[in-house]
Structures are given as structure tokens and as C-alpha cells.
C-alpha positions as a Python dict, from the first residue, in 0.01 Angstrom:
ca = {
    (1, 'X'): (0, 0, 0),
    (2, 'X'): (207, 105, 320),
    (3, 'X'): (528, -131, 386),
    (4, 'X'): (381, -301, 707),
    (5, 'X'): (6, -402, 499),
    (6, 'X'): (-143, -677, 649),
    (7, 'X'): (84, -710, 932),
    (8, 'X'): (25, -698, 1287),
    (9, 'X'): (225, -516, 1548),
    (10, 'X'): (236, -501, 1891),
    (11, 'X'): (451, -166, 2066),
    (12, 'X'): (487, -153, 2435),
    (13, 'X'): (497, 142, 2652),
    (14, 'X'): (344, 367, 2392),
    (15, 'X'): (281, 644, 2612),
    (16, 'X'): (630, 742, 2580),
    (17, 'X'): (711, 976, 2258),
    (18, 'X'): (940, 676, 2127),
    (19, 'X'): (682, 413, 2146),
    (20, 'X'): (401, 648, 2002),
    (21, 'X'): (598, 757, 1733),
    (22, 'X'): (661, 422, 1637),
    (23, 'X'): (287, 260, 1713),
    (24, 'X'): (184, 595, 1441),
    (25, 'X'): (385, 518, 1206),
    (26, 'X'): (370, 131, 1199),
    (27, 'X'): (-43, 218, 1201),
    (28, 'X'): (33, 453, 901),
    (29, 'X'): (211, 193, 698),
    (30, 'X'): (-93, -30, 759),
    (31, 'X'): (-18, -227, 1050),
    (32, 'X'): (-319, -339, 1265),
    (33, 'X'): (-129, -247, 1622),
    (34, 'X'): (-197, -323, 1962),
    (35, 'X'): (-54, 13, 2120),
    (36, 'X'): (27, -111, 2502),
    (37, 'X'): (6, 202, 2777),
    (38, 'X'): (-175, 428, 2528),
    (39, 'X'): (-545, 464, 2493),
    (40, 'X'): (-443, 842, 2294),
    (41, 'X'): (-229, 682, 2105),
    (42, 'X'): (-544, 420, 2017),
    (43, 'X'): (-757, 705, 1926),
    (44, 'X'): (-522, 872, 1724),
    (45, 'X'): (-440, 580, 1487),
    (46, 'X'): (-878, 512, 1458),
    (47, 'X'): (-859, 892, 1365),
    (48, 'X'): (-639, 872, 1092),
    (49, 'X'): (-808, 541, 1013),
    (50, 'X'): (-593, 271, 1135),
    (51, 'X'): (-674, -25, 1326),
    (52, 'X'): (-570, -11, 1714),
    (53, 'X'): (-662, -190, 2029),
    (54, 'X'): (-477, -96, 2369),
    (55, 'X'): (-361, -250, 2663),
    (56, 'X'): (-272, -170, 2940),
    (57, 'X'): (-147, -424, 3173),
    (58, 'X'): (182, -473, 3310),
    (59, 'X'): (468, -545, 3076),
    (60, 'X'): (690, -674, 3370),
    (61, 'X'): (501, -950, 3444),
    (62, 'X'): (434, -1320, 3294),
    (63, 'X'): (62, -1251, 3299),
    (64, 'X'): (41, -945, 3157),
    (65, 'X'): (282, -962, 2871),
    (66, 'X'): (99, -1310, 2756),
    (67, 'X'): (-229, -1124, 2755),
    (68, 'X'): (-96, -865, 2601),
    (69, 'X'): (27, -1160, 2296),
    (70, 'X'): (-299, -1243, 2313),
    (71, 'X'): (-494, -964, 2258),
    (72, 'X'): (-317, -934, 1900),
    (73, 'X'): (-396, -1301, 1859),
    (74, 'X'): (-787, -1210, 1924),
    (75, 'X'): (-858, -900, 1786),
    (76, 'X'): (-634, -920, 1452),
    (77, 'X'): (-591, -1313, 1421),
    (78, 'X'): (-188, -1279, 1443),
    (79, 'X'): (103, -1116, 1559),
    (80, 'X'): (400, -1037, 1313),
    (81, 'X'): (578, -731, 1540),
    (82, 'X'): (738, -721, 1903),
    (83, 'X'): (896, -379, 1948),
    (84, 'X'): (984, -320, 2300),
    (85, 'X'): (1003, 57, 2406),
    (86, 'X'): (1178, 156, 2725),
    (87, 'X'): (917, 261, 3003),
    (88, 'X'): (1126, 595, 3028),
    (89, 'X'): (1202, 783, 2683),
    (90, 'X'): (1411, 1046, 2837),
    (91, 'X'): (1529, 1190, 3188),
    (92, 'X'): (1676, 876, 3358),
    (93, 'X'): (1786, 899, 3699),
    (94, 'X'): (2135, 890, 3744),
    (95, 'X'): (2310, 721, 4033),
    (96, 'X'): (2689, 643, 4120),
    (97, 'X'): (2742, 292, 4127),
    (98, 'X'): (2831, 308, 4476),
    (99, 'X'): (2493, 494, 4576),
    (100, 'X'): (2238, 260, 4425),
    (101, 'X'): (2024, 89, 4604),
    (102, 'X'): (1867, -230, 4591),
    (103, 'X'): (1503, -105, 4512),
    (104, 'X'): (1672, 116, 4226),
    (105, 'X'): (1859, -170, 4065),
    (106, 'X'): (1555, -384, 4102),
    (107, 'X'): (1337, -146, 3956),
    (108, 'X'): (1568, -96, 3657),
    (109, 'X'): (1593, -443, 3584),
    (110, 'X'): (1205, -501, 3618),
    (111, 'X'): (1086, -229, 3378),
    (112, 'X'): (1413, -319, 3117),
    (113, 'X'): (1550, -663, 3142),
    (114, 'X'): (1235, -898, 3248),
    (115, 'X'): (991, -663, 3013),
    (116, 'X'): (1146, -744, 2721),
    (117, 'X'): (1224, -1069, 2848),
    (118, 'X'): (837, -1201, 2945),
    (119, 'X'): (731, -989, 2627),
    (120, 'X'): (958, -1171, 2401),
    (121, 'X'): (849, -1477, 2541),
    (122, 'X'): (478, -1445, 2516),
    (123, 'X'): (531, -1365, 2146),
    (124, 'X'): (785, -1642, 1999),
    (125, 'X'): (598, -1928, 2077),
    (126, 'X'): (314, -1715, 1785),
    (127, 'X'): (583, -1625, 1533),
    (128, 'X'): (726, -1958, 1526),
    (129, 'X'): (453, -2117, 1475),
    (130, 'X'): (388, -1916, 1186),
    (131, 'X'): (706, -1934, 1083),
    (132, 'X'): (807, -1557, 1064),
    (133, 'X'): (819, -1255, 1329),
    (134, 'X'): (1020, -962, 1393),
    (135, 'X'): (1192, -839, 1742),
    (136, 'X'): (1264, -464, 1739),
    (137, 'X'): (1462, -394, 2077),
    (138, 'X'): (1493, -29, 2160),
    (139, 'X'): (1826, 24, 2353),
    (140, 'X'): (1831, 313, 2585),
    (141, 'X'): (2250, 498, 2476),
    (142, 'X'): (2295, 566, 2843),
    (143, 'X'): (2306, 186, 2940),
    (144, 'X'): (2415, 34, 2582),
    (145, 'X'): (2753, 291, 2552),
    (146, 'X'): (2808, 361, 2895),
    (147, 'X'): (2837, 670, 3119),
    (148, 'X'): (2891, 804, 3482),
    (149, 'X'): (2566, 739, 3718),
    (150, 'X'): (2384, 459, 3488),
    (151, 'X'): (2595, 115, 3578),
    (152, 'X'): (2225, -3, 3672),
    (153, 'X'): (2085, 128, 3366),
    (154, 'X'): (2379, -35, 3138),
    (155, 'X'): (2368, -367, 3288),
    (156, 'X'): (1983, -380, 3177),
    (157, 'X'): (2058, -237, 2859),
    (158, 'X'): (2323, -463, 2747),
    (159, 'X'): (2143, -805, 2876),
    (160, 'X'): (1884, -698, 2647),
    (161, 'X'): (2144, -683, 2368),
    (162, 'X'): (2211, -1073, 2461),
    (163, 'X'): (1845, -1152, 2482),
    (164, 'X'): (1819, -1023, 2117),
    (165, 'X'): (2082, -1158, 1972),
    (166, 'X'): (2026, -1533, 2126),
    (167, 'X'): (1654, -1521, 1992),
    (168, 'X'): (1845, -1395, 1672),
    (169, 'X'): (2013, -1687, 1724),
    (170, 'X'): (1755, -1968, 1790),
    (171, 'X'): (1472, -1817, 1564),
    (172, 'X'): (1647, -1765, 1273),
    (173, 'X'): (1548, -2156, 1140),
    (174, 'X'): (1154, -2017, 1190),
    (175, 'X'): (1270, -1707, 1011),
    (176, 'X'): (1202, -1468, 1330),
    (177, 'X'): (1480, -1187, 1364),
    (178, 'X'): (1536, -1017, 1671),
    (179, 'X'): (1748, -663, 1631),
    (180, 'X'): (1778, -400, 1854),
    (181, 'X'): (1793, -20, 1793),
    (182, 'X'): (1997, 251, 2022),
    (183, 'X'): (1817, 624, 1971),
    (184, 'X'): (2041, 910, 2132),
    (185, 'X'): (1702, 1110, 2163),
    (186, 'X'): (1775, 1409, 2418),
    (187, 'X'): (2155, 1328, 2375),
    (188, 'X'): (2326, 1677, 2251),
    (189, 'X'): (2326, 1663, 1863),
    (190, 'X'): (2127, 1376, 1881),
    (191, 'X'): (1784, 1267, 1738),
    (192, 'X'): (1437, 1379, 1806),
    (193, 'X'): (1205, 1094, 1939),
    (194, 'X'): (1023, 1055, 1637),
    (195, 'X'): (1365, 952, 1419),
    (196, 'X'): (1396, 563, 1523),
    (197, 'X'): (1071, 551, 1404),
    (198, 'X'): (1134, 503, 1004),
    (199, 'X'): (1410, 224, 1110),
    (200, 'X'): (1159, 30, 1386),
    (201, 'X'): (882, 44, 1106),
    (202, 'X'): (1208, -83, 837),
    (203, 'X'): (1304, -348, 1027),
    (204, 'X'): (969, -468, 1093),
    (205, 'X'): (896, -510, 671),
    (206, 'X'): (980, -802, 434),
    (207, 'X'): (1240, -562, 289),
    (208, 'X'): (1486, -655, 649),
    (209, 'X'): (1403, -1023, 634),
    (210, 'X'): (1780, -1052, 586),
    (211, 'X'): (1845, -820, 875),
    (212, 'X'): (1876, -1045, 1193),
    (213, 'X'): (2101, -998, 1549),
    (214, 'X'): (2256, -643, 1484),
    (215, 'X'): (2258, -337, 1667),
    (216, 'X'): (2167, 13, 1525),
    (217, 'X'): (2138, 289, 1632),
    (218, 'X'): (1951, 628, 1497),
    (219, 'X'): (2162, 990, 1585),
    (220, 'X'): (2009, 1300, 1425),
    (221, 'X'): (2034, 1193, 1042),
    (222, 'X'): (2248, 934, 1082),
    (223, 'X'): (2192, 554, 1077),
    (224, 'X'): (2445, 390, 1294),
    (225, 'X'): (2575, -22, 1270),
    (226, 'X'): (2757, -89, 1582),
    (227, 'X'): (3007, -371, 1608),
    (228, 'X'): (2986, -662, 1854),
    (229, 'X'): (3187, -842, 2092),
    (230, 'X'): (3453, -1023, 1877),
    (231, 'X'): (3818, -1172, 2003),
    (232, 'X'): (4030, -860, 1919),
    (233, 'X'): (4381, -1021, 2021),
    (234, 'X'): (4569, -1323, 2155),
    (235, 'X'): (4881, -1409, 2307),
    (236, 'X'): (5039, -1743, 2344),
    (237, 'X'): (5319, -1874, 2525),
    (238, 'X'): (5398, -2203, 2475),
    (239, 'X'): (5549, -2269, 2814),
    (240, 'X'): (5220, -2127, 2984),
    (241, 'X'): (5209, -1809, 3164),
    (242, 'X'): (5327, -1649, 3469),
    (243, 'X'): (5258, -1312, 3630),
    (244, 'X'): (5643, -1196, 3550),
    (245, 'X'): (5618, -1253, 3192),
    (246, 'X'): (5248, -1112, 3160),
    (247, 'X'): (5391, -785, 3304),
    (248, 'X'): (5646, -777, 3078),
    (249, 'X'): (5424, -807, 2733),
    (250, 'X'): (5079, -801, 2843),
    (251, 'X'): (5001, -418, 2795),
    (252, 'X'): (5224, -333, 2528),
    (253, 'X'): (5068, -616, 2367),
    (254, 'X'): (4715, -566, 2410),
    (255, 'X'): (4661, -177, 2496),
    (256, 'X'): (4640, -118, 2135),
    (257, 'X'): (4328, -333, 2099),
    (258, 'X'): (4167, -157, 2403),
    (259, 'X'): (3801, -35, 2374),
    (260, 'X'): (3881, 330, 2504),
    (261, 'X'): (3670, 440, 2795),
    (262, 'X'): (3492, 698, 2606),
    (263, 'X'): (3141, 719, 2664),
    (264, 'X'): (2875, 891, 2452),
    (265, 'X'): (2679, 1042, 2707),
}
């Protein structure tokens, strides 16, 4: 019996090599999945004797990430798994902060932000009233870490992070986690596409039930944790500040604390 038996998982944008490799694998384990994007992907899975339907509607829109919900509701009478695959697995289109345009930013945020956003939200509404669910949340490293040419890719990136780890959050009392996983596929040393794919499929079990509002991330052979947003240092005066005495202590004070500007691609 595969990890994922009797479960029932829906993967967007399969068409890209993250997103099949995960819809396989998930099918393997014996999820019924609705692959969204992929109708080879659908085949495949009936081929090796799985359970598939597709979809292919929009993901960025209210309409077409509720039918998409839907569809798993119909055809396999639930809906355990949300993992939300970027639309692009590799190849993003870099851009200096002070060259992008609005059509760019607005496309980034469509097809990373509000995709996860309206597919999370057609989905909760099913898990909690079932009282269990998992959110897998793959993080694209050139928007979650940081880098030259993607501010519009890492302001998408990390708002996902926040979406995940407020449904994290609310859901927990309906015992729906939300997680989200970074892959550095096509990052030098990094993983092939296939390698988030064990994790995604891990996450999604009874064996992560525990697991809830944490960020991973999958490098080669390596299974990362990150750490989150946590105060790292204070200062208090108790006469209250003023911009002499800040200039006096504040760097010596705090630079040692600093997140260096080091990014990781």
C-alpha cells in the first residue's frame, strides 16, 4: 500500500517537470490526482494504472481554481492535497528592479501570488470540512532567497510564504497544514526537478501530520529547514531615542545580528 492510499490530490501546473514529477509520484503512491495543465501527464498515470482526471482551466482566476476544487470533489468524492507548482519550473526572466514594468510585475504576481491564493481558497473551505488537508507550496529560490534581476519574482515568492504560514496558522484547529517547499532545480549544484518530489509526496502523508507552517527546501541530496522571521535583537533606552545616540550604538549594536546580503542564486 503506497503512502498517499486512498487520498486525493490535486497538483497545478503539471506540465512543468516539477509539477509532473510530483502528480507521478503522488499517482504512484496511490493518490487519485487531478493533474491541472497536463493531459500527458493524465495518460501517463492511467498507463501505469493510476487514477487521473485533468484540467485545464486557469489557475489565476476565482472561477477556474474553484472548478478545478471541484472536479476532485466529483470525480473522486474528496480532496486531501493542494500542491501548488510554479507556472515556470526553470528559466525565469530576469529584470533590474528599476527596468520592470508594470505588465511584468503584474504578470508575476498573477501566475504566483493570486494562483496559490484563489487555489488555496477553493480548497480549504473542503478540507475543513473534513477536518484534515494538506498545503504543499512550491517556492521558486530565485524569489524566496533573493538575487539580482528577480525583486518581482521575490516579492511573489515570499507573500506566498505568508499565505502558507497564516493558513498554517488558522487551519491547524481543522488539522489542515500548509508548508511550503524551495527546490534549487537548475541552480549550480542543485537538484534535478524530479528531487522535491519524495518531500511534496512526504508532506502530503499521515506520517507529516505534525509538520505544519515550515519552509524546506530540497538541494541535490540535501533536505533543507529554513528559519523564519524571528526578533533577532533589541535595544532600549530608557530616556527614548534620538538620532545622536542611535548613531552612536545602533550599528555596533545590531550589525552582528544582520542577515548578510548573500544570495543563493
Amino acid at each position: 500500500m503506497g503512502m498517499l492510499e486512498g487520498k486525493v490530490a490535486v497538483v497545478t501546473n503539471a506540465g512543468g517537470r516539477m509539477g509532473e514529477a510530483i502528480a507521478l509520484l503522488m499517482a504512484d503512491e496511490g493518490a487519485r490526482v487531478v493533474v491541472h495543465g497536463s493531459e500527458a501527464v493524465v495518460l501517463e498515470i492511467l498507463e501505469r494504472g493510476g487514477e487521473a482526471v485533468g484540467n485545464s482551466e486557469s489557475v489565476e482566476s476565482w472561477k477556474g481554481s474553484q472548478h478545478l476544487a471541484q472536479v476532485a470533489m466529483d470525480h473522486f468524492g474528496g480532496l486531501d492535497v493542494l500542491v501548488n507548482s510554479p507556472k515556470v519550473d526553470a528559466g525565469l526572466r530576469t529584470r533590474m528592479f528599476s527596468e520592470i514594468e508594470q505588465e511584468e510585475w503584474e504578470s508575476v504576481e498573477q501566475g504566483t501570488l493570486k494562483a496559490a491564493f484563489s487555489c488555496t481558497r477553493a480548497v480549504l473551505p473542503h478540507m475543513r470540512k473534513q477536518g484534515q488537508g494538506r498545503l504543499i507550496h512550491l517556492v521558486l529560490p530565485e524569489g524566496f532567497v533573493g538575487g539580482a534581476g528577480h525583486t518581482h519574482h521575490g516579492a511573489a515568492e515570499m507573500a506566498v510564504v505568508g499565505l502558507s504560514r497564516n493558513a498554517a496558522i488558522e487551519m491547524e484547529r481543522f488539522h489542515v497544514t500548509s508548508n511550503c517547499v524551495v527546490p534549487f532545480c537548475g541552480v549550480a549544484g542543485g537538484s534535478e526537478p524530479a528531487d522535491p518530489a519524495p518531500l511534496a509526496v512526504f508532506l502530503a502523508s499521515d506520517a507529516a501530520s505534525g509538520l505544519s507552517g515550515q519552509t524546506f527546501g530540497v538541494e541535490g541530496k540535501e533536505v533543507i529547514l529554513f528559519s523564519q522571521s524571528r526578533i533577532q535583537r533589541s535595544m532600549h533606552n530608557s530616556e527614548g531615542w534620538t538620532v545622536e545616540r542611535l548613531c552612536e550604538v545602533f550599528e555596533p549594536t545590531m550589525r552582528p545580528y544582520f542577515t548578510p546580503l548573500e544570495p543563493k542564486c
